[in-house]
C-alpha positions in Angstrom: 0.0 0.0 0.0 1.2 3.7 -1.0 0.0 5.6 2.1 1.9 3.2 4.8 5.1 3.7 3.2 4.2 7.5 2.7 3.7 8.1 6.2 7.0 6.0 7.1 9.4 8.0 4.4 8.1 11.5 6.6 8.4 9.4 9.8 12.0 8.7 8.8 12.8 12.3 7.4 11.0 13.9 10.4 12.9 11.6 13.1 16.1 11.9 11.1 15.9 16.1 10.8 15.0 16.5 14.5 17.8 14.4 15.4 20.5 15.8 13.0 23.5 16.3 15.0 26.6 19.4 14.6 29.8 17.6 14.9 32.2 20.2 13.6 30.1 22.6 12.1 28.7 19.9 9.9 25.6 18.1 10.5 25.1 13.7 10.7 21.9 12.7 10.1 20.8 9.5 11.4 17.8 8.0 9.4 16.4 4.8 11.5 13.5 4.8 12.6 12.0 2.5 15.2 9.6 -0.7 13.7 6.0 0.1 12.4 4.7 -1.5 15.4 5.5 1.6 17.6 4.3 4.3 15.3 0.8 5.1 16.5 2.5 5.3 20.0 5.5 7.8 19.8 3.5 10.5 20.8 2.5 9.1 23.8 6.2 7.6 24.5 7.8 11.3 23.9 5.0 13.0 26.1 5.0 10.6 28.7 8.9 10.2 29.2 10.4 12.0 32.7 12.6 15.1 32.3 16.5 14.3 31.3 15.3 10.4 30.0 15.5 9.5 26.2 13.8 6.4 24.8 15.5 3.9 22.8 13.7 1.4 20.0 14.8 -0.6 17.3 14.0 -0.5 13.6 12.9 -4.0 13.6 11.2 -6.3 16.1 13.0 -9.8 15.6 11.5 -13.2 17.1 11.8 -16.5 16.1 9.5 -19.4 15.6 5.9 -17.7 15.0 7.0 -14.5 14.7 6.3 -13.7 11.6 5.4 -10.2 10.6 1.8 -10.6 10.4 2.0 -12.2 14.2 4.3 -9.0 15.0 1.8 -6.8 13.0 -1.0 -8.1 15.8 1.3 -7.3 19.3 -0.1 -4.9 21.4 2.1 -2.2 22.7 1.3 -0.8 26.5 3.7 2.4 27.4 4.6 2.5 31.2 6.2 6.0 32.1 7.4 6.1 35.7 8.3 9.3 37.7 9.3 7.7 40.5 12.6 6.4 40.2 12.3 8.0 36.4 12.1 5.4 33.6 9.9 4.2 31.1 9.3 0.9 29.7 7.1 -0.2 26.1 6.2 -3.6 26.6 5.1 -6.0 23.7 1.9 -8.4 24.8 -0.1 -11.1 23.0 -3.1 -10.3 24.6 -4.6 -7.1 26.3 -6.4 -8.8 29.4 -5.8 -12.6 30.3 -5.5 -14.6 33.3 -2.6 -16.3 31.8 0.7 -13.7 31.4 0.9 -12.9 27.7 4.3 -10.7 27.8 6.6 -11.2 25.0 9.7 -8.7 25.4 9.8 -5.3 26.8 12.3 -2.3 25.9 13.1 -0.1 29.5 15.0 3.0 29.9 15.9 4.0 33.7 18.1 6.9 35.0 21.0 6.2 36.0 20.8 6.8 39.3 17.9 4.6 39.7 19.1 2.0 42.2 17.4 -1.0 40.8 18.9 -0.3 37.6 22.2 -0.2 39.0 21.6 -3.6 40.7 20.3 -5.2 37.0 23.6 -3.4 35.8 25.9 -4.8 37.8 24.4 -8.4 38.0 24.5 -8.6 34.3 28.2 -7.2 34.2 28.8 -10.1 37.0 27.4 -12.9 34.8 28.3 -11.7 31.5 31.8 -10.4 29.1 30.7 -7.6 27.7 29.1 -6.9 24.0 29.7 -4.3 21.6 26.4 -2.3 20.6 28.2 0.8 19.3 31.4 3.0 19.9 32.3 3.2 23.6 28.5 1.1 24.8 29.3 -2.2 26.0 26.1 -4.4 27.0 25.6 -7.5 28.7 23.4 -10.7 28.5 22.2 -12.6 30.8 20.2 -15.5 29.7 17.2 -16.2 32.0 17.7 -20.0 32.4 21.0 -19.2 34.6 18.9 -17.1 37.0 18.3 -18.7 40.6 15.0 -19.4 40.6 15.3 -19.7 36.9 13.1 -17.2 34.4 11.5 -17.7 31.1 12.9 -14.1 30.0 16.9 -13.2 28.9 18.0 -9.5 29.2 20.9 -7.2 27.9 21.7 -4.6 30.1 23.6 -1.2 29.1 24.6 1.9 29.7 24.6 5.0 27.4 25.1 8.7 27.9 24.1 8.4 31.8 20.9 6.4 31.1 20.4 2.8 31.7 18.7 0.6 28.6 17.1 -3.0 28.6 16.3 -5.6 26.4 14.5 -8.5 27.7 12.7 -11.3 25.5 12.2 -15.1 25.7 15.5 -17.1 26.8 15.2 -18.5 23.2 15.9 -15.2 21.2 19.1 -14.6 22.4 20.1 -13.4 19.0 17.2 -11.6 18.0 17.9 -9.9 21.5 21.0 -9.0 21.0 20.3 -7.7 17.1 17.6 -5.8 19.0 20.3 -4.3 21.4 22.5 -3.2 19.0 19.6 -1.8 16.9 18.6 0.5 19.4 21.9 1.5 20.7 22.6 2.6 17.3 19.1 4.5 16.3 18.7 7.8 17.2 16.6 8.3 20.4 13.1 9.6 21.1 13.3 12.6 22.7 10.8 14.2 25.3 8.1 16.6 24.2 6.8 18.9 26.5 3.0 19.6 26.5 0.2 21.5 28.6 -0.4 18.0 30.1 2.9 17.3 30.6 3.7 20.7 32.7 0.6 19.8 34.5 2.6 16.8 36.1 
């Protein structure tokens, strides 16, 4: 169809103009975008992130097995800002309300100074060498099946210009994990927009 791939090519050009960086007088454009998926939500991921956090996503959500695009195309995508410690997190469901959990992965940015980030930090750096994901980030990973008790979910853990990121999926996509990592340590980040409503806060 013309108009999804219209209103992509301005997402891209819009992301990548508001994100243009001055290195030397001379300006670096960064063109990824994050996946379809999160598109009808960016305003609300912008708006609701706390003062001084950027979000991270990548430009492609990757799973194995079923995960097809037409079963990615059908995720549902919850936001969950936090003030207190500041974070946000964009979590990726099978289901909207069930009595069974229907979580896939989740993408969290924390401050920093956030002690339970610090504590995810360092038990990762523990268990883990680290990972390139771009120039000067190393992550970590830290497959779920190693945890004591033991959990269905892997993570990598990193830091980048003073904020904390994680990626955390099924233990069996520890590739597409990682490809995920990299993906959004590399794309240019979301940055917050102040509204009315948000000053209201």
């Amino acid at each position: 169809m013309i108009y999804p791939r219209l209103r992509r090519y301005c997402l891209a050009a819009s992301v990548a103009l508001s994100t243009a960086l001055m290195v030397g007088g001379s300006a670096i454009k960064a063109a990824a975008i994050p996946d379809d998926i999160f598109t009808p939500h960016l305003a609300k991921i912008s708006q609701g992130l706390p003062p001084n956090l950027v979000m991270r996503l990548p430009s492609q959500i990757r799973l194995s097995g079923p995960g097809d695009r037409d079963f990615i195309d059908e995720l549902i995508v919850k936001v969950f800002p936090s003030q207190s410690p500041p974070g946000m997190t964009v979590g990726l469901f099978t289901c909207d309300i069930s009595p069974q959990p229907c979580l896939i992965g989740s993408f969290s940015v924390d401050s920093k100074d956030s002690e339970s980030a610090q504590i995810e930090l360092k038990k990762h750096q523990a268990a883990a060498a680290p990972i390139k994901l771009a120039e000067g980030v190393r992550g970590y990973f830290l497959p779920g099946p190693s945890l004591k008790p033991a959990s269905r979910f892997s993570s990598v853990i990193w830091e980048q210009n003073g904020l904390v990121y994680t990626v955390s999926f099924f233990s069996g996509e520890r590739q597409n994990i990682l490809n995920m990592a990299y993906s959004m340590a590399n794309n240019p980040p979301i940055n917050r927009v102040v509204t009315r409503q948000t000053m209201a806060r």
